[in-house]
C-alpha positions as CSV (number, residue, x, y, z in Angstrom):
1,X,0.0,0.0,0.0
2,X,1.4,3.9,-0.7
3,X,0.6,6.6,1.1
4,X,-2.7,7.7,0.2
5,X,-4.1,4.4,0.4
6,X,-2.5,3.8,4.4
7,X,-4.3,7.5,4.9
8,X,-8.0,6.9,3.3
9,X,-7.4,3.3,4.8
10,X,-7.3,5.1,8.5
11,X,-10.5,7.5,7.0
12,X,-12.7,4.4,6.3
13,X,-11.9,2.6,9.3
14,X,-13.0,5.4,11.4
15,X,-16.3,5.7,9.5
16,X,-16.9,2.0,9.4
17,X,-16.0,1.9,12.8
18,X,-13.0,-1.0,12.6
19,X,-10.6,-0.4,15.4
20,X,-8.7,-3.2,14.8
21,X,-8.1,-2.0,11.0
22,X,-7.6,1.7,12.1
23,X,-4.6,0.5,14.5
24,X,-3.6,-2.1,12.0
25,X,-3.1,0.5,9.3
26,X,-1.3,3.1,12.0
27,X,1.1,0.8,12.9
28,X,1.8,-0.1,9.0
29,X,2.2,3.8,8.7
30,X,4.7,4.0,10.9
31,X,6.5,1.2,9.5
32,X,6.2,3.1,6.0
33,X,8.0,5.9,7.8
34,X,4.7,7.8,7.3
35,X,4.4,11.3,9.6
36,X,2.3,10.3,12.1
37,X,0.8,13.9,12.7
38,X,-0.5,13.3,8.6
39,X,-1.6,10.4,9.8
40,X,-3.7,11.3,12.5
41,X,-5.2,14.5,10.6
42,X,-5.8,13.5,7.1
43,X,-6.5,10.2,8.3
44,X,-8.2,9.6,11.7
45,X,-9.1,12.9,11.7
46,X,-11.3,13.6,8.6
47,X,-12.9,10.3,9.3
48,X,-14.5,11.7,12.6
49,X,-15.6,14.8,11.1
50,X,-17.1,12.9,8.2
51,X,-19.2,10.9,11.3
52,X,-19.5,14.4,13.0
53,X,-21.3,15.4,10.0
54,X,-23.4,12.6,9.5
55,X,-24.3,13.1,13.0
56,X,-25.7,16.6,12.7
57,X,-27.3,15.3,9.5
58,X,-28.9,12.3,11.4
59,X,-27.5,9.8,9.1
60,X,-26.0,8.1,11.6
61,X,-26.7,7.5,15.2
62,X,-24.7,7.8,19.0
63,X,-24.3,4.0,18.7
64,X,-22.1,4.3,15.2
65,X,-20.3,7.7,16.3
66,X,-19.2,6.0,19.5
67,X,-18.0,3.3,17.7
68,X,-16.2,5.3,15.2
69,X,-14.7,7.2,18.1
70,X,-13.0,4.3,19.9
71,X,-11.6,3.2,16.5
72,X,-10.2,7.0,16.3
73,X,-8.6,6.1,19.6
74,X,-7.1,2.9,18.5
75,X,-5.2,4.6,16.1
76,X,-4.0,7.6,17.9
77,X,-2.5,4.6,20.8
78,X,-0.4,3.7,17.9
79,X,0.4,6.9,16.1
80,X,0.5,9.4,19.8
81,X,3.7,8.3,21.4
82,X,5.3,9.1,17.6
83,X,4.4,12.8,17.2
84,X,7.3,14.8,17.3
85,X,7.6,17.0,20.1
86,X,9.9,20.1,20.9
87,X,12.1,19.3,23.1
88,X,13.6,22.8,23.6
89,X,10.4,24.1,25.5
90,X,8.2,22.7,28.1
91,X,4.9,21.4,26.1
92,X,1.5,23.7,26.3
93,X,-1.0,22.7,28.7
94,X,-4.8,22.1,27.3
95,X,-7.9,22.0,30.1
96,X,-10.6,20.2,28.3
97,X,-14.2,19.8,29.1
98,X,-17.8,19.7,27.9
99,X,-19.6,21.7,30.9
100,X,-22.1,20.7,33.7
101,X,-25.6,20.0,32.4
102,X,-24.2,18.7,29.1
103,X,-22.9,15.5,28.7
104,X,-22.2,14.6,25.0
105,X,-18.3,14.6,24.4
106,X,-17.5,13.9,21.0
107,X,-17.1,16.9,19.6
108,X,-14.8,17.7,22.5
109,X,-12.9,14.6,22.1
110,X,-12.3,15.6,18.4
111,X,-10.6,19.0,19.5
112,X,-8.6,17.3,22.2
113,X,-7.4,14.7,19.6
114,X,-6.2,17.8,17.2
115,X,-4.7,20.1,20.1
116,X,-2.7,16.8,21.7
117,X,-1.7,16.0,17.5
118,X,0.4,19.3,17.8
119,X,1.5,18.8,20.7
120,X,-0.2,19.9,23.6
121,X,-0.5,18.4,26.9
122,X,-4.3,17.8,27.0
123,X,-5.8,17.6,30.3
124,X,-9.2,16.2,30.0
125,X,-11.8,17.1,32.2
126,X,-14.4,14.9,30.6
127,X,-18.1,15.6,30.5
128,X,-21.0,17.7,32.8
129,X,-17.8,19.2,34.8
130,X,-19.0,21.3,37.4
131,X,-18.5,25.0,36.2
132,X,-15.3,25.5,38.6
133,X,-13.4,22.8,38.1
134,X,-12.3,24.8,34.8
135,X,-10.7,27.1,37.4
136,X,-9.7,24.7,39.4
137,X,-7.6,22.6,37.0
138,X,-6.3,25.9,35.4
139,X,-4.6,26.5,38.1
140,X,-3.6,23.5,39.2
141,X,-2.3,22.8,36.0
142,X,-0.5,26.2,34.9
143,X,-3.1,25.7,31.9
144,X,-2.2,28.1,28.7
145,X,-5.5,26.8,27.3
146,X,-8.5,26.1,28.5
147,X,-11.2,24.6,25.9
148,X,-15.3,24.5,27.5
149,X,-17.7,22.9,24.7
150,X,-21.3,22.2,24.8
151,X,-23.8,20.7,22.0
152,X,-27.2,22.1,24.4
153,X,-28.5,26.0,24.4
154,X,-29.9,25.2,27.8
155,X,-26.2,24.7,28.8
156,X,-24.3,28.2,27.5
157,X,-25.2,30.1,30.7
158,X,-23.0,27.5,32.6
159,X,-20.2,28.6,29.5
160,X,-20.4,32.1,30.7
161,X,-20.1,31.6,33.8
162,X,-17.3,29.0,33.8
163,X,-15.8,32.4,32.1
164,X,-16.6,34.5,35.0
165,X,-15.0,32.5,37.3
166,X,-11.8,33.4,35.9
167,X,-12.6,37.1,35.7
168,X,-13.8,37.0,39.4
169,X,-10.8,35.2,40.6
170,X,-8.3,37.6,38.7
171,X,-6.7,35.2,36.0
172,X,-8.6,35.6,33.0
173,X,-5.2,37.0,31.5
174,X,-3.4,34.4,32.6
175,X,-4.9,31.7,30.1
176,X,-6.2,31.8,26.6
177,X,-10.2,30.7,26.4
178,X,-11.9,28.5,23.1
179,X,-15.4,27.7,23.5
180,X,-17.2,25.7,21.1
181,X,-19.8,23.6,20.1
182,X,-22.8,23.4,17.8
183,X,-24.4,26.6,19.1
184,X,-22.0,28.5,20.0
185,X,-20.4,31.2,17.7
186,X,-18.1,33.7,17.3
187,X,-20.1,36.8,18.7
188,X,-21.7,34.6,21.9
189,X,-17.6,33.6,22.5
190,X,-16.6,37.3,23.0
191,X,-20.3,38.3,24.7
192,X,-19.2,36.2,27.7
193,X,-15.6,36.7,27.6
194,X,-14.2,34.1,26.3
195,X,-11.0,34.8,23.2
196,X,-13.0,32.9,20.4
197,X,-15.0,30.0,18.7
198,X,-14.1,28.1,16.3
199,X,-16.5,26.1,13.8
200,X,-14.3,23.2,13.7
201,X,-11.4,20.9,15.6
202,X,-8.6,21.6,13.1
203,X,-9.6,25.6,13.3
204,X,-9.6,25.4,17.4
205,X,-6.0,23.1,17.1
206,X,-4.1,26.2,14.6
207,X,-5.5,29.0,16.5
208,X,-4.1,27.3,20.1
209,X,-0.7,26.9,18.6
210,X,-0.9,30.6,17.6
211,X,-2.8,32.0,21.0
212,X,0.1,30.2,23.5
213,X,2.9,32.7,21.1
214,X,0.7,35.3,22.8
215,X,1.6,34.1,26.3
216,X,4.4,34.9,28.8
217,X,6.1,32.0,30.0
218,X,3.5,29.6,32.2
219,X,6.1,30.1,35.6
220,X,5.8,33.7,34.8
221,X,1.9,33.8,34.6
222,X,0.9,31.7,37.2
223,X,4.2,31.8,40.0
């Protein structure tokens, strides 16, 4: 197999939801001395967004995009420890979640597959987190990112106020904020605070790397 067939091989796995062939075919790209970030983005990747979609378009149902998740996962085991990592600088620290009231996580596991594919340290809260554990693990964790996603309109006043917390405790500055998710946009992102929104995982993954640049040194922000 060449390249593009290991790639699209990793995209149909993922939509046919074939975790044994997804890590199969990651393994084989590494042995084809294939970059594993391609890998994982062009291959993985696009085939979670192409279930994402088919999600929103009810083609497909939670059973099949769980399915096709864990066969995401099986291939990023494989292709994960691989990425290539700068070594000169300590790596960027990602806090994760989907928050309280919501608890559908797909779209929040996409964006933490993309930010940890260049290289963050991705911290993941998991789903319904109570509004200040975002604080909480910010701080814990000398965060430079914190990501809060939600799929439910009933659940964006929890977004804001996960975003207040930070305000109210006096380290909104210290961290960069992405919110996201299928009702949340650009305008409702700076109406509560928060830096931006992003329409998709590979958006929310480019603008991290470039929001950290904007940030002092973590020992300098958070002591």
């Amino acid at each position: 197999m060449d390249e593009n067939e290991i790639i699209n091989g990793l995209t149909n796995a993922v939509v046919n939801g074939k975790p044994d062939q997804a890590s199969e075919l990651a393994q084989q790209a590494l042995d084809d001395g294939i970059d594993p970030y391609k890998a994982i983005v062009d291959g993985l990747a696009k085939g979670m967004e192409i279930m994402s979609d088919k999600y929103e378009n009810k083609e497909v149902f939670m059973p099949h995009l769980l399915l096709s998740s864990n066969t995401m996962y099986a291939g990023m085991n494989v292709l994960t420890p691989h990425l290539k990592k700068d070594d000169s600088s300590k790596q960027a620290v990602l806090i994760i979640g989907t928050v309280e009231g919501d608890v559908h996580d797909i779209g929040k596991n996409l964006v933490k597959t993309m930010m940890t594919a260049t290289g963050f340290d991705a911290i993941d809260l998991g789903k319904d987190v109570p509004i200040n554990d975002f604080l909480k693990a910010a701080k814990e964790n000398k965060a430079d990112i914190v990501s809060i996603s939600t799929l439910m309109t009933s659940t964006m006043d929890n977004m804001e106020s996960a975003v207040k917390n930070f305000k109210e405790d006096g380290t909104r500055d210290k961290v960069k904020i992405i919110v996201g998710g299928a009702p949340v946009n650009e305008e409702f992102a700076k109406e509560i605070g928060a830096d931006t929104s992003k329409d998709d995982a590979m958006e929310a993954a480019k603008w991290a790397e470039d929001a950290i640049k904007e940030l002092p040194p973590a020992e300098e922000r958070w002591g």
